[in-house]
Structures are given as structure tokens and as C-alpha cells.
C-alpha positions in Angstrom: 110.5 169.2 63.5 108.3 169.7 66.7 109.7 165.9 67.9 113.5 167.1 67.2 112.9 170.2 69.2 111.3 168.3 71.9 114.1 165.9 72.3 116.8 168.4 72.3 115.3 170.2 75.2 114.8 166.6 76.8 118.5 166.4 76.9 119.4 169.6 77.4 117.4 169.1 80.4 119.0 166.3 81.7 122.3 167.2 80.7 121.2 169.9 83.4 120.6 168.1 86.0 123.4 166.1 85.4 125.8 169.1 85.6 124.4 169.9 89.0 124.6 166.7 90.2 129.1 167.3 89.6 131.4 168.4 91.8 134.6 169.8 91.7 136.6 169.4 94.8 140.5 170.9 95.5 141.7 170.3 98.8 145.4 170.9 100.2 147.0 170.4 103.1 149.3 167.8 105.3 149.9 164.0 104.5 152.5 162.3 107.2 153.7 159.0 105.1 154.8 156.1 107.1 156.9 153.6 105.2 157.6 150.9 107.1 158.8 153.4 110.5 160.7 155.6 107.8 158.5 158.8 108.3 157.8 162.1 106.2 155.8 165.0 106.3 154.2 165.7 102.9 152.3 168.3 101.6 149.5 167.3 99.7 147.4 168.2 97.1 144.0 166.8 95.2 141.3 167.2 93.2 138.3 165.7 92.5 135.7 165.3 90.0 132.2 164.0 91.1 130.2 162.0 88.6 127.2 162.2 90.9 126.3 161.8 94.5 128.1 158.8 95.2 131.1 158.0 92.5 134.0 160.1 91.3 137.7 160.2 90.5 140.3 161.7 92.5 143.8 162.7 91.7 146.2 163.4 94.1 150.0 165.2 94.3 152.2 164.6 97.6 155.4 166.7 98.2 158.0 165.7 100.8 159.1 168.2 103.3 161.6 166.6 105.6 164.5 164.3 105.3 164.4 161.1 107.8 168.1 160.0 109.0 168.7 156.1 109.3 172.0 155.2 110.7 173.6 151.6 109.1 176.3 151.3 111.3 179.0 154.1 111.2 177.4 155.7 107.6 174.5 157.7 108.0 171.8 157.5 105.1 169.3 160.9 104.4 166.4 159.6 103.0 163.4 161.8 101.5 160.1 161.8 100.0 161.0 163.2 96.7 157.1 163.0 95.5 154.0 160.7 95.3 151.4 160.9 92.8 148.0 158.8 92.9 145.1 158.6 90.5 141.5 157.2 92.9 138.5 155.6 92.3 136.2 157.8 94.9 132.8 156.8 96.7 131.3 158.6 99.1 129.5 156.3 101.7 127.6 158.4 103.8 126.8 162.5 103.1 124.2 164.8 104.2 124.6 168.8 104.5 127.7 169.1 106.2 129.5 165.8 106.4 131.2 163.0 104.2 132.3 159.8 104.3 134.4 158.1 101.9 136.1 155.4 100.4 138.9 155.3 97.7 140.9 152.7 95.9 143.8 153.0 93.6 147.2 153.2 92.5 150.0 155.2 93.9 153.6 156.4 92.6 156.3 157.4 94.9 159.7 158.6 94.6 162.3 158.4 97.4 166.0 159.3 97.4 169.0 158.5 99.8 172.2 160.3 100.5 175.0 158.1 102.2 178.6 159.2 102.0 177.9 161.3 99.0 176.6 158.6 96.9 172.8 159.6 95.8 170.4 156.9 94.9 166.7 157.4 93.9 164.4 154.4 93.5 160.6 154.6 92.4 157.2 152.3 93.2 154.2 151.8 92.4 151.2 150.3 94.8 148.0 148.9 94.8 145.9 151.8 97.7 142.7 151.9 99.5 141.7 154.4 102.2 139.3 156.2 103.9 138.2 159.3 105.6 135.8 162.1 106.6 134.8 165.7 105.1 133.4 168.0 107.6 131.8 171.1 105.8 131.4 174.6 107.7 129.4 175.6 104.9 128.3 175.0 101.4 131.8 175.0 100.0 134.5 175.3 102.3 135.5 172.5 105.2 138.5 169.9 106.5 139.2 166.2 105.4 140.6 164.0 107.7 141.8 160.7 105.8 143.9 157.3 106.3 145.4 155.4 102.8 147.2 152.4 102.9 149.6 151.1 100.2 150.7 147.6 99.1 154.2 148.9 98.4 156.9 145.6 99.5 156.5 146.6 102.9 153.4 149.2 103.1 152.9 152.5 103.7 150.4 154.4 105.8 149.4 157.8 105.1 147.3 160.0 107.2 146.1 163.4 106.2 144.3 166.3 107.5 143.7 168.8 104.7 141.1 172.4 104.0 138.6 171.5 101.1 137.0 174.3 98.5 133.9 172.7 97.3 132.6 174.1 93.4 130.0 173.7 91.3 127.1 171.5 92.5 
């Protein structure tokens, strides 16, 4: 009895200091996405989940905000950023009190439609996506990301983001 008792509160007590060892991190902000020098301003939003200090997951929702106009000769083509959704392997690199830096890689989904002489056509991709970036903390929970993500779309994309982060739990 005494030995059953004693390992519970053994794992309850590292099932402790486990749980204070995760993160949750929500961030939103602005994403511009370059695809090839067809440009779009995105908002974006994640969240993140930190196993411990150095590895989590991150999941991430873009929105596009503009339309980008391509002319083809005398027919003019609206193309937009419909959405984008990733899913992130996360690692931060460096941290101390009031800065990160990170690493990701991943897989990203993204919808774009066109508009040409009122014929409509959508076409979705997936990618291959690493990328990088810096959290800068004010204090314990709030503070801005700057980050850069490539994709291995047919011909790749860039994104670079600047976004407010909420820090909980930890």
C-alpha cells in the first residue's frame, strides 16, 4: 500500500513538472506570401503547443486579403489567396527571458483562385516547408514574432510574417 502511494505521488510529481515545462502559444497577425512574384497579403493565425523547452507542434491558418492582377495579353486574370493551412514540427534554437529563436519544418496547403473573363478556376497544393524566425517578449506572456517560411510548391513560395504572440501556461 505505502509503495503504491509513493509511486502515485512520484508521478503526480513529475506529471507536474511536466505540465510546467508546456506552452501554449496563439499568435496572429500579417503573412505577405510570394509565389513566384504573384504577391498576397495574408492574415495569419497559429497556435502552438510546447512539449518542453525545446520541441513542439505548431498549426497554422493563413487568410488572403488582396487580389493580385496578371495581365496575359489583352485578358486580365484576378488571382487570390483563397487560404493556406500548415501543420509544423517547432524547435526553438536559442531562448532566454525575453527572446526566441526558432526553426520549423512541415507541410503546407494552399488554395488559390483566378478570375479571367468570367471564367473562375481554383487549384490547390500541397508543399514540403521550412522556416525560421524570432519571438521578442515584452514580458512574460505577451510579444512580436518576426518569421520567414519557404515552400517547395512547383515554383516556391516565400512567406514573411510579423505577428503579436499571447504566451499561456508555463
Amino acid at each position: 500500500m505505502v509503495r503504491s502511494i509513493v509511486a502515485a505521488s512520484l508521478a503526480a510529481l513529475s506529471f507536474a513538472s511536466v505540465s510546467q515545462a508546456q506552452d501554449f502559444t496563439f499568435s496572429g497577425g500579417y503573412d505577405r506570401a510570394d509565389f513566384d512574384g504573384v504577391e498576397f497579403d495574408t492574415v495569419v493565425l497559429r497556435g502552438r503547443y510546447m512539449f518542453n523547452e525545446r520541441f513542439g507542434a505548431e498549426g497554422q491558418l493563413n487568410f488572403g486579403v488582396n487580389d493580385e492582377s496578371i495581365d496575359f495579353g489583352v485578358v486580365t486574370a484576378d488571382i487570390s489567396l483563397d487560404y493556406g493551412v500548415s501543420a509544423f514540427a517547432f524547435a526553438n534554437l536559442y531562448t532566454n527571458e525575453g527572446l526566441n529563436l526558432f526553426g520549423r519544418l512541415g507541410y503546407v496547403h494552399a488554395e488559390l483562385e483566378a478570375d479571367a473573363a468570367g471564367i473562375t478556376v481554383s487549384e490547390d497544393d500541397g508543399a514540403f516547408a521550412a522556416g525560421v524566425g524570432a519571438e521578442f517578449f515584452f514580458d512574460d506572456r505577451n510579444g512580436v514574432r518576426f518569421d520567414y517560411t519557404w515552400a517547395d510548391y512547383e515554383d516556391s513560395a516565400n512567406f514573411y510574417g510579423i505577428s503579436y504572440v499571447r504566451r499561456f501556461g508555463g
